[in-house]
N, C-alpha and C positions, 0 to 999 in steps of 0.2 A: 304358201299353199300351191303353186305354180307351176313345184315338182311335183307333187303327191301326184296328179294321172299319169305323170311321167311313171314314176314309180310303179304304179301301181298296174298301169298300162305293160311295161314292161314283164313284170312278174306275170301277167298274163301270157306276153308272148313269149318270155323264156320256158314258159309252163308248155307252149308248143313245141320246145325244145330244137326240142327241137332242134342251118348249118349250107353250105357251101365251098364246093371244093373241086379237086378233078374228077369226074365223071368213067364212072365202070362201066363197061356193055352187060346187058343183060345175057344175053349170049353168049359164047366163048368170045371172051376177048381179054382185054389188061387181067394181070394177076390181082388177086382182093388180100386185102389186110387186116378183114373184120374191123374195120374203123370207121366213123361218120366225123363229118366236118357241122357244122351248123354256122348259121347266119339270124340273127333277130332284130327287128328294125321299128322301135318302137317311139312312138312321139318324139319324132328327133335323137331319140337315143339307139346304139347299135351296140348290138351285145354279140360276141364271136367266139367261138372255140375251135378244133382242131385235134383230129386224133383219138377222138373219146371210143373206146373200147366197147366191141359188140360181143353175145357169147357166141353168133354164126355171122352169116352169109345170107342174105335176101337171095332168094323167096322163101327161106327157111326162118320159120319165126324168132326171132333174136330179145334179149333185152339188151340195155346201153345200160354200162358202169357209171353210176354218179361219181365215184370216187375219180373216174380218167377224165371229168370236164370240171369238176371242183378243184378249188385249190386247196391243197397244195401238188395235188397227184395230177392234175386237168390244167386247164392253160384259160378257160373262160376270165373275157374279161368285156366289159362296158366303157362305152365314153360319157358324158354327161352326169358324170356323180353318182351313178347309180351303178351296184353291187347284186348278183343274183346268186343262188343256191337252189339247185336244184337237189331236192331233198328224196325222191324214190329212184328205183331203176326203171323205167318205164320198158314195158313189151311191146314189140312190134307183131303184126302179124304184116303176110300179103300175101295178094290176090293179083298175078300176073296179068290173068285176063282179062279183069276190071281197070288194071293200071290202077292201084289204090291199095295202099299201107293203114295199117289203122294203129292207134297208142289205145291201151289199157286206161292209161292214168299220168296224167302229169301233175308233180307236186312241187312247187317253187315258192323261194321268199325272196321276194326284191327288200332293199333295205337304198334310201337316201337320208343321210346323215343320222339321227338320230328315230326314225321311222322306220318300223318293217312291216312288211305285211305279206300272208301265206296265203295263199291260192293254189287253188284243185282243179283241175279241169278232164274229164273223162270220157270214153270214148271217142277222142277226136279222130278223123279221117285225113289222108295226106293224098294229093295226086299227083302222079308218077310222071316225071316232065319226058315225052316220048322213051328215047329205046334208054336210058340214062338210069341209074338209080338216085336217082334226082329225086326226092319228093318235096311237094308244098303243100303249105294246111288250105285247107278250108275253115272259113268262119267256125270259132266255136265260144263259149263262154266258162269264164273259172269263177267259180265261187269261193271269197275269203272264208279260208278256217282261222284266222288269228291273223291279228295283230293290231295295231291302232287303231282307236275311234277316228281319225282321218282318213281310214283308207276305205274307198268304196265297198260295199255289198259282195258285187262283181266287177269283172271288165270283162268285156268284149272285143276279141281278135280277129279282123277283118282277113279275106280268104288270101292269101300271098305273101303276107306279111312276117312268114316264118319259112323257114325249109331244110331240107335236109338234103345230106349227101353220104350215100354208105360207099367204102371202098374198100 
């Protein structure tokens, strides 16, 4: 039972999608790729991907392709036994002058060994780490749509614990 908040916990913060990588200028500066890196760091467990596919360019509203962070098309992967899936293409909007991204919807199933469990989490916020398109979450919470009677209600995502990087 010792994994289950691991698990569970994680599927939360994957749901932030959510990443870490080399840094764009907001300004004219490096060439962009339409691609976000991400980074997730949850109960001991760190979930990474690399390269996942935007349909633009920040500060122009984008979604990220699930299919370029899943496998077999995406490169995400977990240490600690635990396996994620992010199940929609989540929208970005931004707001330059706020320094702050926001998601539509994030939809993920973490699974450890023979346990999964789906969590939702909606309208989260991201802030923008100085001039970088760098964003991190702020605190939010996902509520399970499915999966085992061991898996919590919800979990809840403390503010940092997730981030993103478009390039």
């Amino acid at each position: 039972m010792r994994h289950i908040p691991t698990l569970t916990g994680l599927a939360a913060l994957a749901i932030a999608a959510t990443v870490v990588g080399t840094s764009a200028a907001i300004a004219a500066g490096p060439t962009v790729d339409q691609k976000v890196d991400g980074v997730i760091v949850v109960a001991g467990s760190t979930c990474t991907w690399t390269n996942a596919s935007t349909s633009a360019v920040p500060p122009n509203a984008l979604t990220v392709d699930r299919t370029t962070i899943n496998a077999p098309g995406g490169n995400l992967t977990c240490n600690g036994g635990i396996s994620a899936t992010l199940n929609n293409n989540p929208a970005f909007t931004f707001d330059d002058a706020a320094a702050v991204a926001k998601t539509d919807a994030i939809d993920i199933t973490g699974r450890q060994s023979f346990i999964s469990c789906r969590y939702k989490a909606t309208n989260l916020v991201w802030d923008r780490s100085e001039t970088t398109r760098k964003y991190v979450n702020r605190p939010f919470t996902a509520t399970k749509t499915s999966g085992s009677f061991l898996c919590p209600g919800s979990v809840t995502t403390a503010a940092g614990d997730a981030s993103m990087l478009f390039h």
